[in-house]
Structure formats: structure tokens, C-alpha cells
N, C-alpha and C positions, 0 to 999 in steps of 0.2 A: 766284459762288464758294461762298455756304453752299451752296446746292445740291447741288454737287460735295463739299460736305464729308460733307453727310447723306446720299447716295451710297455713299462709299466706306466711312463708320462703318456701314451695313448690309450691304455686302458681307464686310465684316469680321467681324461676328458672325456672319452666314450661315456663314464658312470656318469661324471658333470651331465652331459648333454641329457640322459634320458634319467635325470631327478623327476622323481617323482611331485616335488613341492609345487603347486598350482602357480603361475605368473598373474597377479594383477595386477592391473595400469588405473589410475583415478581419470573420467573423463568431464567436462564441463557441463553441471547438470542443465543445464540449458541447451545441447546441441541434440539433436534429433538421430538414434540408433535403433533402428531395424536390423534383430540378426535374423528373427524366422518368420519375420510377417503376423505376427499375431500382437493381440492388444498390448501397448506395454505403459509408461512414463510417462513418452509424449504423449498417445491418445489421452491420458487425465487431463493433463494441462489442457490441451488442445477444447474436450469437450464441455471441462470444467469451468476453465475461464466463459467460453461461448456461454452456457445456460446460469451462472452465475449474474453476468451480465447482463444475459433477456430478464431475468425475474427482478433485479432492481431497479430496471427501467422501466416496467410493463406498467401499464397506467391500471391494468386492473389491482396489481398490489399496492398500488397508489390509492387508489378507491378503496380497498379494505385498508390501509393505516387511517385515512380520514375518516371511516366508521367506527375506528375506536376511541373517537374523541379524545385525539392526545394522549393516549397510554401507549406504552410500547408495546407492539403483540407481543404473544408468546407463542415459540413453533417446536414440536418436537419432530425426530427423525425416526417414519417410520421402516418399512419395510425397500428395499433398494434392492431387486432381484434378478438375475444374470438367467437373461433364458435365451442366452446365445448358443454355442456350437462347441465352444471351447472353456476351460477356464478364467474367468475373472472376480475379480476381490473387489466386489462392487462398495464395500466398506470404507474403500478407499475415497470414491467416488462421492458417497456419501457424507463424511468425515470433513473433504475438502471446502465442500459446496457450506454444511454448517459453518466452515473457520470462518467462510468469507462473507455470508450473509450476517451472521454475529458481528463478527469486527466491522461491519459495514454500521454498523448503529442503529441501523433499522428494525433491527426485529430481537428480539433476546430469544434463547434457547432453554429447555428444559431438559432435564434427565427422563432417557428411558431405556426401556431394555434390562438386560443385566445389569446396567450401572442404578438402575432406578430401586433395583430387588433390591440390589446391595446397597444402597440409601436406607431402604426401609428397613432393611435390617437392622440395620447400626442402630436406626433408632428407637426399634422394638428394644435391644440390646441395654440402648441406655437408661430403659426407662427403668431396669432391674438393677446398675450397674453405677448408674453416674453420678454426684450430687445433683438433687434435683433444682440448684438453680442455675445446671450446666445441661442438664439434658436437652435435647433439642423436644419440639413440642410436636405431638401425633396431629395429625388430620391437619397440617397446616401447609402442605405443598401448592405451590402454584399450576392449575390445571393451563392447560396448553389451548391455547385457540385454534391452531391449524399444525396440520400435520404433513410433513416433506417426504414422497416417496419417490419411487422411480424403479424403473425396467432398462437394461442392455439386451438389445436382440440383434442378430447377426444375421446377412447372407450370403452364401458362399457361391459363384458359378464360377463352374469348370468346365474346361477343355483344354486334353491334352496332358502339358506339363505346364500350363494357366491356368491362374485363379484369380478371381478378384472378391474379395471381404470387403464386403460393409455393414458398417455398424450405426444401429440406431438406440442413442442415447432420449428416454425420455425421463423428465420430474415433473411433478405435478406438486401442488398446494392446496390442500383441502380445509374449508370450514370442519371443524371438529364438532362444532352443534347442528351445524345445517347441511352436512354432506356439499355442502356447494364448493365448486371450484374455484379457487381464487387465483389461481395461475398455473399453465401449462406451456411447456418449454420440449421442444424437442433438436435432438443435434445429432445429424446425420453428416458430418463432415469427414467423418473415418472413412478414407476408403484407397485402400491398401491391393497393387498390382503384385503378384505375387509368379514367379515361373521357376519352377524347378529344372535342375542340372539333370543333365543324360546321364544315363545311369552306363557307367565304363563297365566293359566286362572284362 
């Protein structure tokens, strides 16, 4: 009978050990984790902070706030386009740089994109729909002065079982009436040594 008891108490742990249930651990979003060398968390911060920082100190968007005599501009987020090598959620990128130039007080933001359609909807919607001393009013949106873009490009060299990735983050700010540039930011500070394990046979 022990036998059969110390039997199935290792079979038991044996099933224990290969559960299927995935292990997560919480790490401190602040510490810096590389598991495959490709863009991740850190690289935001890292490049986001940098060109957040050059465009509210750059004296040419200094020069355009004081040609708006005192008004707050208005900047809407355009196109932010990943013509790197790998996957990236340039949106993110995008997203962040809005929260912190916003909240910076300097400049106010506008609706575009899908969120802008889906504004204008609503208030196509209401104009059928709402009491009309509730509907919101057509034709009365605030156009945008300038416009926030940017590009991620990437280059890979190899040799061997070495690589080295780097990454070129750039944004720009553009007059929306006059095509003219009003700031351009670039951040090349990603750059990630990368060396693959020998392959055991």
C-alpha cells in the first residue's frame, strides 16, 4: 500500500510541474528588459522623452507660438509611419508625444483620423435626432495650424551570429497653410548589440 502511495505522490508532482497555466511575474515599469533585441517599452520612453523635449525647447517653435500673437496653436497628429525592418506600433509613439506636448500647455490638440469621422458623425446624427438647443453646431470645428508627423527606420548589420539595430526615430511639425516647417527632431539613440547562441546539435 505505501508503495502505491509513493507512486501516485510522484505522479502527482510530476503533473504539478508540467501545468500547463502560464507563470507571470509584475516587473518595475521603469527597469530596462531586452528579451530579443527588437524595439520594445524602453525604446518609447528613451526616444520619446528625447524629441518631446527638442520640440519644446527648439526656438523655432518658439518663433511660431509668438507669430500667433497670443493664441494657443492648434496641432493635429498626422501620419507616423514604421518603414523599419520589423514590426512597430508607431501609434504608440505618436499618442505619447501628443499627451506630453498637450499637457505641456503649449500647444492644444485637435481631433483626427477615425476619432475626427466619428465626431462628425455624431453630429450629422444629432442634427436629426437631438433637441435642437442640444445639438452640437455643423461647420464649427477648430482647423489645426500644424500638423505632427514622423517615420521609424531601422538598420540591421550582420556578421555571423552579430547584429547590430539601429533605429532612426524622426517628427517633424508642419505649417498647415504654408507647407513650412516648423520643427524637425530626429533620435537616433536606439542602438541595440544583438549575438545569437550556437546552435547545439
Amino acid at each position: 500500500m505505501k508503495k502505491y502511495i509513493w507512486v501516485f505522490g510522484i505522479v502527482v508532482l510530476l503533473l504539478a510541474s508540467c501545468s500547463s497555466a502560464p507563470r507571470v511575474g509584475r516587473v518595475d515599469t521603469a527597469a530596462q528588459h531586452d528579451l530579443s533585441g527588437l524595439w520594445n517599452d524602453t525604446d518609447v520612453r528613451i526616444v520619446c522623452d528625447a524629441l518631446i523635449a527638442d520640440a519644446l525647447r527648439s526656438p523655432r517653435v518658439d518663433q511660431a507660438l509668438r507669430a500667433m500673437g497670443g493664441r494657443t496653436p492648434r496641432v493635429i497628429v498626422g501620419d507616423f509611419r514604421n518603414e523599419s525592418s520589423e514590426h512597430i506600433d508607431t501609434g504608440i509613439i505618436a499618442i505619447t508625444m501628443e499627451a506630453a506636448i498637450f499637457n505641456s500647455g503649449r500647444m492644444d490638440f485637435v481631433a483626427g483620423g477615425d476619432l475626427r469621422e466619428a465626431l462628425r458623425a455624431e453630429r450629422d446624427d444629432q442634427q436629426s435626432h437631438a433637441r435642437e438647443s442640444t445639438a452640437a453646431t455643423l461647420a464649427n470645428e477648430s482647423g489645426a495650424d500644424f500638423m505632427l508627423t514622423g517615420t521609424v527606420r531601422s538598420i540591421v548589420d550582420r556578421a555571423d551570429r552579430r547584429s547590430v539595430r539601429t533605429y532612426f526615430v524622426n517628427a517633424e511639425m508642419t505649417n498647415i497653410e504654408t507647407n513650412e516647417r516648423v520643427w524637425m527632431g530626429t533620435n537616433s539613440e536606439i542602438r541595440k548589440v544583438i549575438v545569437q547562441p550556437r546552435h547545439r546539435l
